[in-house]
N, C-alpha and C positions, 0 to 999 in steps of 0.2 A: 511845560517842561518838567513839573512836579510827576507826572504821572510816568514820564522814558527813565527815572533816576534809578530803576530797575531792571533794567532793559540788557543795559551793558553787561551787568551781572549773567545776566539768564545769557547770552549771545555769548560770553567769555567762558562759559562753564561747557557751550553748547559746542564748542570748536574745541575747546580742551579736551573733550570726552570721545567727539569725534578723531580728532589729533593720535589720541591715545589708543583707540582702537586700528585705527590704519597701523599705527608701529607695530601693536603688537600681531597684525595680519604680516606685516613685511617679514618680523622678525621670523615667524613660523615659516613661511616660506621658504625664507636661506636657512634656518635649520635644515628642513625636508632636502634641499642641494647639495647641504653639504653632506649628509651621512647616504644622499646615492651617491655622488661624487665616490664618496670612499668606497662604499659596495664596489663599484664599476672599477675602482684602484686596486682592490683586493681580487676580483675575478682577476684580473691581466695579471696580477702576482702569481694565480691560481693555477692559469693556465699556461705560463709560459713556466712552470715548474713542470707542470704536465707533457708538457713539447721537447724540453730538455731529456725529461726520463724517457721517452718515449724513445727519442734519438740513440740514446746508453743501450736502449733492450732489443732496437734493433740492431748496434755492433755487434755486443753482446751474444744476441741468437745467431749473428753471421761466421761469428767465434767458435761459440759452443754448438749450434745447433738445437737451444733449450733455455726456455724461461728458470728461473727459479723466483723465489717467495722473497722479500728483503724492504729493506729503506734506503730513500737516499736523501742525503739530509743537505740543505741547501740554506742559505743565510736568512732568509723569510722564513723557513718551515721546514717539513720533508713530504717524500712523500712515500706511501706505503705499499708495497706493491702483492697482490695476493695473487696466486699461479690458479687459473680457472679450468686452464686445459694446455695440450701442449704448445699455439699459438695464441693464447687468449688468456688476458690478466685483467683484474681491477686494479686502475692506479685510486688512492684515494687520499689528497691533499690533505695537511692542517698548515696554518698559516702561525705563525708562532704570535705571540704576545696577544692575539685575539681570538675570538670565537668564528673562525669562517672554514669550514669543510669544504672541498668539489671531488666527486667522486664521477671517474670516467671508465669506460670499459677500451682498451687498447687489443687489436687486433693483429697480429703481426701481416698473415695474407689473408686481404681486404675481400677477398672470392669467396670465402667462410663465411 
């Protein structure tokens, strides 16, 4: 019995350490979900900013006949719109209070 009065010790220390490395495995995980979670929260911000303007430039062109250069500013962000040619613009997203850009190329007729 004199000689296991060690035992407990080394077997308590052995699960503790092991214990501790599993959490901090888990915890890094749901870190990694949650900041794609948000990436993938911030694209559909992104893009559905992109889908709204897009719908404006096609009235717009059905209007005037003609892109022009401008912003349009939206509760999340704006977006920035640069005239490429006369059916062809870069729309290019900022998302406000963070660092997330999406830049898309809009095309009015899709035959170009």
């Amino acid at each position: 019995m004199k000689n296991e009065e060690g035992s407990i010790l080394i077997s308590t220390l052995l699960f503790v350490s092991v214990t501790a490395m599993l959490i901090g495995g888990i915890s890094r995980v749901i870190s990694t979900q949650v900041t794609q979670l948000n990436q993938i929260h911030y694209s559909y911000e992104a893009r559905s900013m992109i889908s709204m303007t897009e719908t404006i430039l096609t009235k717009e062109f059905e209007d005037s006949q003609k892109l022009k250069n401008g912003k349009i500013k939206f509760n999340k962000g704006e977006v920035k719109i640069s005239k490429q040619s006369d059916k062809r613009c870069l729309l290019e997203v900022s998302l406000a209070d963070i660092k997330y850009t999406l830049t898309e190329e809009y095309v009015l007729d899709k035959r170009e």
